[in-house]
C-alpha positions in Angstrom: 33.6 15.1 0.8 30.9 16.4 3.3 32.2 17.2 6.8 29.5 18.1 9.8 31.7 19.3 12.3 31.1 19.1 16.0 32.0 21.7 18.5 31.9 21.6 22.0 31.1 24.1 23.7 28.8 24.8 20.4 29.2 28.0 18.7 26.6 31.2 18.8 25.1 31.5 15.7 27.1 32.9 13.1 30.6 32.4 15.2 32.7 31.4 12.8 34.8 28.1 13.2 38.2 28.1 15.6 40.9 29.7 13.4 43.2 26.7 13.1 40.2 24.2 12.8 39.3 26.5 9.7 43.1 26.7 8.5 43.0 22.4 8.5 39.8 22.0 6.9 40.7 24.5 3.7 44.0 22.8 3.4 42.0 19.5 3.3 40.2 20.9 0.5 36.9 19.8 2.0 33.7 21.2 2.2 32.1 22.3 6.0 28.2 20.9 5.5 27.0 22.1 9.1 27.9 22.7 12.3 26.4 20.5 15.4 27.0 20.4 19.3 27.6 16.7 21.0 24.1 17.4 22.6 22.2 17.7 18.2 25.0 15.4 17.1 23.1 12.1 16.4 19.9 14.6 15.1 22.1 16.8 12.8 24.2 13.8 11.0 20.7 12.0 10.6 19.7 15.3 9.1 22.5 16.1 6.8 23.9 13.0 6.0 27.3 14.2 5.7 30.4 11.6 4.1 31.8 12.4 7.6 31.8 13.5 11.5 34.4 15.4 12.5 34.6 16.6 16.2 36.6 19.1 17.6 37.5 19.6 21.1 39.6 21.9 22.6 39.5 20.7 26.1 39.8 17.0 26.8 37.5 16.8 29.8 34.8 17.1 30.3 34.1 17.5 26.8 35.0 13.8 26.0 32.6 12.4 28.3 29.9 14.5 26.9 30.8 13.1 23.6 30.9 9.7 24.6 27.2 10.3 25.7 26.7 12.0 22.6 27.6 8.8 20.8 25.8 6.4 23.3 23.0 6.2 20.6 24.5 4.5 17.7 26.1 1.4 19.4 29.2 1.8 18.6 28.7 1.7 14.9 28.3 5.6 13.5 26.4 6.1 9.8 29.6 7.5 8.5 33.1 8.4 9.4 34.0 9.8 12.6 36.9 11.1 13.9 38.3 13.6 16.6 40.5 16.7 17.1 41.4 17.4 20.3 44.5 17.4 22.7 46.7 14.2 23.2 45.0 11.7 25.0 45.7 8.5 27.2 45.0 5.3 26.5 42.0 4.9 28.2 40.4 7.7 26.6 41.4 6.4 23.0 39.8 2.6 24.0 37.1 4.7 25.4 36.7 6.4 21.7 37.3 3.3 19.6 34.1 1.5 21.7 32.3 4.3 20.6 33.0 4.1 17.1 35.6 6.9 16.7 37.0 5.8 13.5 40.5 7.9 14.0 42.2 10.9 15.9 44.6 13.8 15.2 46.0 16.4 17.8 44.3 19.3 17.6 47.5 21.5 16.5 47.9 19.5 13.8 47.0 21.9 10.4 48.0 19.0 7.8 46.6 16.1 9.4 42.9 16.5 9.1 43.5 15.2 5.0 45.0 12.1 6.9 42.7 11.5 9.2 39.7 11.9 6.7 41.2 8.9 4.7 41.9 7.0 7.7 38.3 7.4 9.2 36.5 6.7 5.9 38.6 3.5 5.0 38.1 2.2 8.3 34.6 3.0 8.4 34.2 1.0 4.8 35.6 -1.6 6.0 33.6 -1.8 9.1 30.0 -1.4 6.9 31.4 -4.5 5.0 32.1 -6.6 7.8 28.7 -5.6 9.9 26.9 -6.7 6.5 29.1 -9.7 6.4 28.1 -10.7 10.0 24.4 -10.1 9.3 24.4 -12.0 6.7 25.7 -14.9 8.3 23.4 -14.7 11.5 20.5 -13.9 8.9 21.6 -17.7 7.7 22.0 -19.3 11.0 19.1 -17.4 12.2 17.3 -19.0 8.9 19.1 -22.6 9.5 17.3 -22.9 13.2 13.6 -22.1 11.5 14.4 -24.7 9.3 15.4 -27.5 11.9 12.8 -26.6 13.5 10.2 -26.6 10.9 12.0 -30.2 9.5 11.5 -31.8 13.4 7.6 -30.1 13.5 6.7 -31.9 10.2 8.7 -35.5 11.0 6.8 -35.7 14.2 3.5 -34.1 13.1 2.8 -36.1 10.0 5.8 -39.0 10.7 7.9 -38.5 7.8 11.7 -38.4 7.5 14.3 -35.6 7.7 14.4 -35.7 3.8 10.6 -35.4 3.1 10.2 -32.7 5.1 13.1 -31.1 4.2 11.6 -31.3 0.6 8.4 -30.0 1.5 9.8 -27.0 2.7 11.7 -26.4 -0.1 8.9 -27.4 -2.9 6.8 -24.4 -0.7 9.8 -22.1 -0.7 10.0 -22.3 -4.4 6.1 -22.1 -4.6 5.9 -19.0 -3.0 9.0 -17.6 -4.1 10.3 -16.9 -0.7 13.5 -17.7 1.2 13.6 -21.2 3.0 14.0 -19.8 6.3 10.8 -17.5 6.1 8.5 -20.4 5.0 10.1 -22.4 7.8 9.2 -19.5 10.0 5.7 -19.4 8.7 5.3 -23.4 9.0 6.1 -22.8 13.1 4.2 -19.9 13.4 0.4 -21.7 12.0 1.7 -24.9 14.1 1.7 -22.5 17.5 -1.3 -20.2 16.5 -3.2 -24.3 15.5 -2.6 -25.3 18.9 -3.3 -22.4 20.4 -6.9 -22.4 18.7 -7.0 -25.9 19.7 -6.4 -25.4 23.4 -8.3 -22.4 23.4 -11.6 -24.4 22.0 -10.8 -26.9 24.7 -12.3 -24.1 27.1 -15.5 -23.7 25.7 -15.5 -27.7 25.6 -15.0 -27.7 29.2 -17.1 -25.0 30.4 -19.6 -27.7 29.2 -18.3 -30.6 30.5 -18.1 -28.9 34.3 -21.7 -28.0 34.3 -23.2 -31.2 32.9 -20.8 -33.0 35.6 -22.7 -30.8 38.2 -25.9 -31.9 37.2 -24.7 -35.4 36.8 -23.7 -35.6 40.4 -26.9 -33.5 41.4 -28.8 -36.5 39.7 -26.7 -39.2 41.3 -25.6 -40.8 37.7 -22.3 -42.1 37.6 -21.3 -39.9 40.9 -17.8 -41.2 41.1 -16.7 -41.4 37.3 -18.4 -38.0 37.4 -16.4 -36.7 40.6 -13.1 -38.2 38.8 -13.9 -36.3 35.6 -14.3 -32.8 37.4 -11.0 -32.8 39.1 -9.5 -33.6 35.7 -11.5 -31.3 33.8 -10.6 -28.5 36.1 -6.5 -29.3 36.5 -6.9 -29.2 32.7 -8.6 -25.7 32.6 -6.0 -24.3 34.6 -3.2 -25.7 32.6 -4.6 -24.7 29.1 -5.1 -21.3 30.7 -1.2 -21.5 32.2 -0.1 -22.7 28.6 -2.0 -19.6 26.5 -0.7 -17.1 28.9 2.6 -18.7 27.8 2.5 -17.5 24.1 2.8 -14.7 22.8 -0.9 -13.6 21.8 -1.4 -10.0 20.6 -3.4 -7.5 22.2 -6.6 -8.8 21.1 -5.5 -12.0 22.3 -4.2 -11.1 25.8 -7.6 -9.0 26.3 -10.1 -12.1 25.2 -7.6 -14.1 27.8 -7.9 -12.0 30.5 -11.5 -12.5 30.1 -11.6 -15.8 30.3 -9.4 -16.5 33.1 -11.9 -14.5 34.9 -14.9 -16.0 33.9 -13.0 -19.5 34.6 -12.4 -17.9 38.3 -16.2 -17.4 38.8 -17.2 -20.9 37.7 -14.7 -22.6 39.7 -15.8 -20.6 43.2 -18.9 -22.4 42.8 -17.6 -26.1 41.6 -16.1 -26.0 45.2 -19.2 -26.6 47.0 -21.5 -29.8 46.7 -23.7 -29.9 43.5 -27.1 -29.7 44.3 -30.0 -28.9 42.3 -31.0 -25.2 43.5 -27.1 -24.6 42.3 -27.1 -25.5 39.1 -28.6 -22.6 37.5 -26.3 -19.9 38.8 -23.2 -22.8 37.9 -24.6 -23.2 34.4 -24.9 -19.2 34.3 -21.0 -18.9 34.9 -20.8 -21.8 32.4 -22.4 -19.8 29.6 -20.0 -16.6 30.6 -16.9 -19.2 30.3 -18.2 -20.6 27.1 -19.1 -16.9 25.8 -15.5 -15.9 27.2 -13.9 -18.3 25.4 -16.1 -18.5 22.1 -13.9 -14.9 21.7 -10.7 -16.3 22.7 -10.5 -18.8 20.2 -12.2 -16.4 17.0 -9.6 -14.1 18.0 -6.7 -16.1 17.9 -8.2 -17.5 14.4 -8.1 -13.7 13.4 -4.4 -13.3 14.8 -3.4 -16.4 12.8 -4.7 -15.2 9.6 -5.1 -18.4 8.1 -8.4 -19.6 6.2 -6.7 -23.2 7.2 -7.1 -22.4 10.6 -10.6 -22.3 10.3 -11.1 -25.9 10.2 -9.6 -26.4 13.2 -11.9 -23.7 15.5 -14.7 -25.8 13.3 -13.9 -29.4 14.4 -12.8 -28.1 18.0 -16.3 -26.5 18.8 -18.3 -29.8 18.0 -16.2 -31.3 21.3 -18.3 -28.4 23.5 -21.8 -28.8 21.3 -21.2 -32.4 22.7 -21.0 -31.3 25.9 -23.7 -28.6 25.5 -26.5 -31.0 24.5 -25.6 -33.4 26.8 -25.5 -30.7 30.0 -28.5 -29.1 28.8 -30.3 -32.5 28.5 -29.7 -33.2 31.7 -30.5 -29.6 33.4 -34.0 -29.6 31.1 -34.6 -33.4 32.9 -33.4 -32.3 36.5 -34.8 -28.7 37.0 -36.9 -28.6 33.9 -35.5 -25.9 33.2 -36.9 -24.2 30.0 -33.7 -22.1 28.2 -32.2 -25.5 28.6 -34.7 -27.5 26.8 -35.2 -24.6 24.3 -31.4 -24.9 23.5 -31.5 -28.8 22.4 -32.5 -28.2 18.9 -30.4 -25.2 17.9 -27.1 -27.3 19.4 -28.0 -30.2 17.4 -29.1 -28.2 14.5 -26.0 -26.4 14.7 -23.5 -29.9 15.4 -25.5 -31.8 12.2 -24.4 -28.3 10.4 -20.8 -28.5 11.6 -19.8 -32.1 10.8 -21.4 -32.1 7.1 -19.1 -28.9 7.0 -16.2 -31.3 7.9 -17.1 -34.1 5.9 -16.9 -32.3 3.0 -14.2 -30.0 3.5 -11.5 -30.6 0.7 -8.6 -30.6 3.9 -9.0 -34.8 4.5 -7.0 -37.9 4.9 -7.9 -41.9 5.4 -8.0 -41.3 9.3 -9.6 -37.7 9.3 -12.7 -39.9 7.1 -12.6 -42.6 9.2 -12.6 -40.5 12.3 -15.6 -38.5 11.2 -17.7 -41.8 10.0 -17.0 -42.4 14.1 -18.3 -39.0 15.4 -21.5 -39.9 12.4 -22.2 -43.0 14.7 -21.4 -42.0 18.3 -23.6 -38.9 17.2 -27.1 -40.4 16.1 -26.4 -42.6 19.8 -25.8 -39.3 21.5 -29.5 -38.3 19.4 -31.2 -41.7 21.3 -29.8 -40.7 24.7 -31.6 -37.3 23.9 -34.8 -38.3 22.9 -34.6 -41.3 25.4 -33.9 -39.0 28.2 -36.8 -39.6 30.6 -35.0 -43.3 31.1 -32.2 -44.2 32.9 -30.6 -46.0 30.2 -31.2 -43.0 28.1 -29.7 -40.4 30.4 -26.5 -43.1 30.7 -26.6 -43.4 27.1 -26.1 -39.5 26.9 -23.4 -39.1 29.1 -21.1 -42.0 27.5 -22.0 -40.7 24.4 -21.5 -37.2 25.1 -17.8 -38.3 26.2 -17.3 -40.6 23.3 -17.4 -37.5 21.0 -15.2 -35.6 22.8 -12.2 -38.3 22.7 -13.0 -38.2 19.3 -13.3 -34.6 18.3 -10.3 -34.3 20.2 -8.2 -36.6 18.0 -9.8 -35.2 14.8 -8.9 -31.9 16.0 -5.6 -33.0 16.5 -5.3 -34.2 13.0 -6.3 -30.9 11.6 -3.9 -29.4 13.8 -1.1 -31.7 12.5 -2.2 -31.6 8.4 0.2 -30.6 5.7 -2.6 -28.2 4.5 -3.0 -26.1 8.0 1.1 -26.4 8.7 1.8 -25.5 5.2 -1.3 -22.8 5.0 
């Protein structure tokens, strides 16, 4: 047995212990390991490690106040046995003591009590380590059973499956991965919210896209009311993507790429206030590119925060929705202003759109509708080509813009079945 004994006032160096503090602990038969004030307590027992605390006061105020200060650190729950010497006290000052973890008390005249109190203090302190494991144990499993409701209710909605299926899935990858239910349950919520959020995210860059290619639509008078209906949505649905990011908890690389965004977002939309018209669309699709640039790091940085390869496939699919866009708006800005980094841009988007759906068509990550959602986006896209290449027409340019819109809707549900697959949830 170890004591660390606390003074207060603390000794000079070298003063040796209060003669009938000395007398107790040899009778004890217990071994002095070193000597602390309340102020080093907490430092010198994390030091020293002693079996037990053992503080001595020879005044009852204010010296018990300073120790109950003293004490404030551990909560309540002390990494060994404490107990106290010090004149009789009332009971408020012993509840006071007991709150803070005091494990016993003897008066301080007492020579042949210290032996007592060291057994008391350490067989209540036992007993107190085995409940506090007890307890975390079972909030560890309750803790543990909420993941897994949780994870159950994520996979029965996302993939429409019964409590027992997914139940089974969770286990089957517990087993796999040798790990406890409750942290793969953990894990399945955590890819679902960083899949959305990479989901929402890539909705940005689509509609940095769709706002400027709506400005030149109504600059060009085609379709100026579906076109005027579409940029009040598009923009409410900016803001509450942003509102719904800002939400989550995203990492410093992730709240820095936000921040960015939302003020790129705030330049574009001072100018979609005013009436489109064609001397205004450059500087709009300038603030456009800044959005889209903005949000291009958003999304790859939340990708990186996920640290999922499975995520991947869901910042690929999301980005065709604003290469849609992208074609379609610079299409139109190359036809209306004949503006040259527009046209210049045509071929590298649909270079780069061809690239990205072969990518998903064959990726291994698949199911009947992801297939027949991508044969979809195949047809929609060799229309979207026509509108391109018909462009100096009417019916081209109303070709592109139904096109350009029909990928989107549908880039947005295969998105949303990547986002819901067993092989991104379960990544």
């Amino acid at each position: 047995m170890s004591l660390l004994v606390v003074l207060s006032p603390e000794p000079a160096e070298g003063e040796p212990l209060p003669a009938s503090l000395q007398q107790s602990i040899d009778a004890a038969g217990v071994a002095v390991l070193g000597r602390a004030g309340c102020h080093t307590l907490v430092q010198r027992t994390q030091a020293l490690a002693p079996s037990m605390v053992l503080v001595h006061l020879d005044e009852t105020e204010p010296q018990l106040d300073a120790l109950l200060d003293a004490l404030a650190p551990w909560g309540g729950a002390p990494p060994c046995a404490l107990g106290v010497m010090s004149a009789p006290l009332d009971g408020a000052q012993h509840a006071a003591l007991v709150a803070a973890g005091v494990h016993g008390w003897v008066p301080i005249e007492g020579v042949d009590s210290l032996a007592a109190l060291i057994a008391q203090a350490q067989a209540r302190w036992t007993r107190e380590a085995a409940l506090r494991t007890e307890l975390d144990a079972l909030r560890t499993r309750m803790d543990e059973r909420k993941w897994v409701d949780r994870a159950k209710g994520l996979l029965m909605s996302a993939r429409g499956i019964g409590e027992d299926e997914a139940f089974g899935l969770l286990r089957g990858a517990a087993m796999h991965a040798n790990l406890r239910l409750g942290e793969v349950s953990r894990s399945v919520i955590e890819a679902a919210q960083w899949a959305e959020a990479i989901n929402r995210a890539g909705q940005l860059r689509m509609l940095s896209q769709r706002l400027v290619r709506v400005a030149a639509q109504l600059a060009a008078g085609i379709d100026a009311q579906r076109a005027r209906v579409l940029r009040t949505q598009s923009t409410e649905r900016v803001q509450q993507t942003l509102d719904h990011l800002t939400a989550l908890e995203l990492g410093p690389a992730g709240v820095q790429a936000l921040g960015e965004v939302q003020a790129a977002w705030l330049a574009l939309a001072a100018l979609l206030v005013a009436k489109p018209a064609s001397q205004g669309l450059a500087a709009i699709d300038a603030r456009g590119e800044a959005l889209l640039s903005a949000a291009e790091a958003l999304t790859d940085a939340l990708e990186a925060s996920g640290a999922r390869r499975a995520l991947r496939i869901v910042n690929i699919c999301g980005r065709q929705r604003m290469r849609a866009q992208r074609l379609a708006k610079d299409a139109l800005l190359a036809s209306t202003l004949a503006a040259g980094a527009s046209r210049e841009r045509l071929l590298p988007t649909m270079n780069e759109f061809e690239a990205a759906l072969l990518e998903l068509e064959r990726a291994p990550l698949s199911s009947p509708e992801i297939r027949a959602g991508l044969a979809s986006a195949r047809d929609e896209w060799l229309r979207l080509v026509g509108g391109v290449q018909a462009l100096d027409s009417p019916e081209g340019r109303a070709t592109l813009v139904r096109s350009s819109e029909a990928l989107v809707d549908t880039f947005e549900r295969l998105t949303g079945w990547y986002e819901h697959s067993l092989q991104v949830i379960m990544s």
